[in-house]
N, C-alpha and C positions, 0 to 999 in steps of 0.2 A: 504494500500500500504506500504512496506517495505521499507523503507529509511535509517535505519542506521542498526547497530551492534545488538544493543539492539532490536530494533525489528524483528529484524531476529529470534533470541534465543527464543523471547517470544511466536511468531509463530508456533516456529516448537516442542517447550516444550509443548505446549498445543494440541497442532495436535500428538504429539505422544503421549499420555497420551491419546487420542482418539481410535487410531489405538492400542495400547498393555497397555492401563491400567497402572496403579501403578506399577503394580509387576515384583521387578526385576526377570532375566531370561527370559520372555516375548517374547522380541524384541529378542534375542539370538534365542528361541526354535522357533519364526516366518522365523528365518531365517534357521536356519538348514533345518526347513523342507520347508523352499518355500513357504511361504501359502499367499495365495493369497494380506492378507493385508500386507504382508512384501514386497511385490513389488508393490505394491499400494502407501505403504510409500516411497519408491523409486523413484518413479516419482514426489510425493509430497514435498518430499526433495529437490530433482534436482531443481523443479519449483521454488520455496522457495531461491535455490540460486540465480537460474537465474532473480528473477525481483528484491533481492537486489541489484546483480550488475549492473543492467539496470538500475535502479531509482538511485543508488546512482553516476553512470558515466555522470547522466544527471539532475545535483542537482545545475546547478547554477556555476559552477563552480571553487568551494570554495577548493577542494583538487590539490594538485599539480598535475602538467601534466604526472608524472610517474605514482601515484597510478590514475589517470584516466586512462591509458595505461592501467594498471594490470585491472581494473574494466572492460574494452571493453573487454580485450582478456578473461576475465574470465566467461562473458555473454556469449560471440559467443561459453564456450566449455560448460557451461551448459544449454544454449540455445539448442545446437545440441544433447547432450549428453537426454535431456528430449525429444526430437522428436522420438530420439533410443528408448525410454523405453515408449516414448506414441504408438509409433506403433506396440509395441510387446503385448499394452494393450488394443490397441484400441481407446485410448484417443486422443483427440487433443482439449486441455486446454491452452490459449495462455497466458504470463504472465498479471498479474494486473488487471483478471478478478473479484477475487474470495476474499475477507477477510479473518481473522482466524477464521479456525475450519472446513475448508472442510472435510464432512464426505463422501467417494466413497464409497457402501459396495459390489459392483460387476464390474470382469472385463468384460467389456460388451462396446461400442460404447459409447462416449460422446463427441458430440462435444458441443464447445462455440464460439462465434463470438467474436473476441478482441474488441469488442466496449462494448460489455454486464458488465453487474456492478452488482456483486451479495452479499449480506449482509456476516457477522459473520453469525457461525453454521448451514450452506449450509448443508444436508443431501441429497445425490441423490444415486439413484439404477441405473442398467445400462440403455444403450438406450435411455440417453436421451440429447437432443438437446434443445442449447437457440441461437438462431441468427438472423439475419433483413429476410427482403422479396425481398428482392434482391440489389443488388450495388448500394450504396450511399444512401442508408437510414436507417434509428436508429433501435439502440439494444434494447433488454428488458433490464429494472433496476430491480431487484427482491430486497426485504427488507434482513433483517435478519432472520434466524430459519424458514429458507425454507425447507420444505420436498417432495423429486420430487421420485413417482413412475415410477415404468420399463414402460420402453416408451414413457417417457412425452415429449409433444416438448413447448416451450414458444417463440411464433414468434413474429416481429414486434416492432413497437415503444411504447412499453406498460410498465406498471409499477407495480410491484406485493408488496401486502404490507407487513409487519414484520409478521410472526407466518404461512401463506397462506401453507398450504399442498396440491398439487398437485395431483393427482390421475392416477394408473396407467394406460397407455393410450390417456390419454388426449390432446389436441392440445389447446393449451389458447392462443388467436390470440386477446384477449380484457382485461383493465385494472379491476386490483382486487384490488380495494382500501381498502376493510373491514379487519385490521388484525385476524388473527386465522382465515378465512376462509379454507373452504372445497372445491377445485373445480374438476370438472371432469368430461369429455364427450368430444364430438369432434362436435362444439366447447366446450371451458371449460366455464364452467357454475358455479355458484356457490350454493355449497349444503345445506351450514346451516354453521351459526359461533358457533365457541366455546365460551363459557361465562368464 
């Protein structure tokens, strides 16, 4: 979760270093041409602002009543301004779901339930879905260095563990404790761990 200044920077330094690599020019020639990761980082950025200024306008109290003012009104325009760029992606990503290092590599349908809690270096393709089984019950927690195939869904009050690669298709509706697992089928099952 982003809390100050400095982690704001640290976030979106390593996230873009994800999205265009090292090389200067990159992020320039992503943009000229439109390509799909440079609107991808788009939304990713927006997002990035929007839950520092959310976390930071509701941190206790500790900043004066103006730069709390500036912190709300600058939530509600990055707040909305990322609903603009999730619906042109297909995305609906709610903030403080997700760690540093979300990788998207297609624009395609994703949703997350704002309750859902997903580790550092998240890797997901399109079509895929994490959220409860219906009003007033719990999200999935996924670990860190989760890899989710096109069309994963991960439902319910479950807990997926550090390394677990998802398979494309899958519905994992049961907890995957073993890190580096393999899982995949409908339900998701699990296929063999990595050593």
């Amino acid at each position: 979760m982003i809390r100050n200044k400095k982690e704001l920077k640290e976030y979106l330094a390593y996230e873009k270093a994800l999205y265009f690599g090292g090389e200067k020019g990159s992020r320039l020639q992503a943009w000229l041409l439109r390509s799909k990761f440079y609107r991808i980082w788009q939304f990713l950025w927006t997002l990035r602002h929007a839950e520092y200024h959310k976390n930071r306008s509701t941190c206790g109290g500790r900043s004066p009543r103006l730069l709390q003012l500036w912190d709300k009104m600058a939530f509600i325009w990055y707040h909305r301004r990322k609903y603009v760029l999730g619906n042109r992606l297909g995305f609906e990503i709610p903030e403080n779901c997700f760690d540093k290092g979300l990788m998207i590599y297609h624009i395609a349908p994703i949703v997350v339930n704002e309750d859902a809690r997903i580790g550092a270096d998240c890797r997901i393709t399109g079509n895929f879905c994490i959220g409860n089984t219906g009003a007033g019950t719990k999200s999935p927690v996924l670990g860190k260095g989760i890899t989710a195939g096109w069309g994963a869904s991960v439902i319910g009050d479950i807990r997926i563990a550090d390394g677990v690669t998802i398979g494309a298709g899958s519905v994992v509706v049961h907890n995957v404790l073993q890190e580096g697992a393999t899982v995949a089928g409908v339900p998701g099952k699990v296929l063999h761990l990595t050593e």
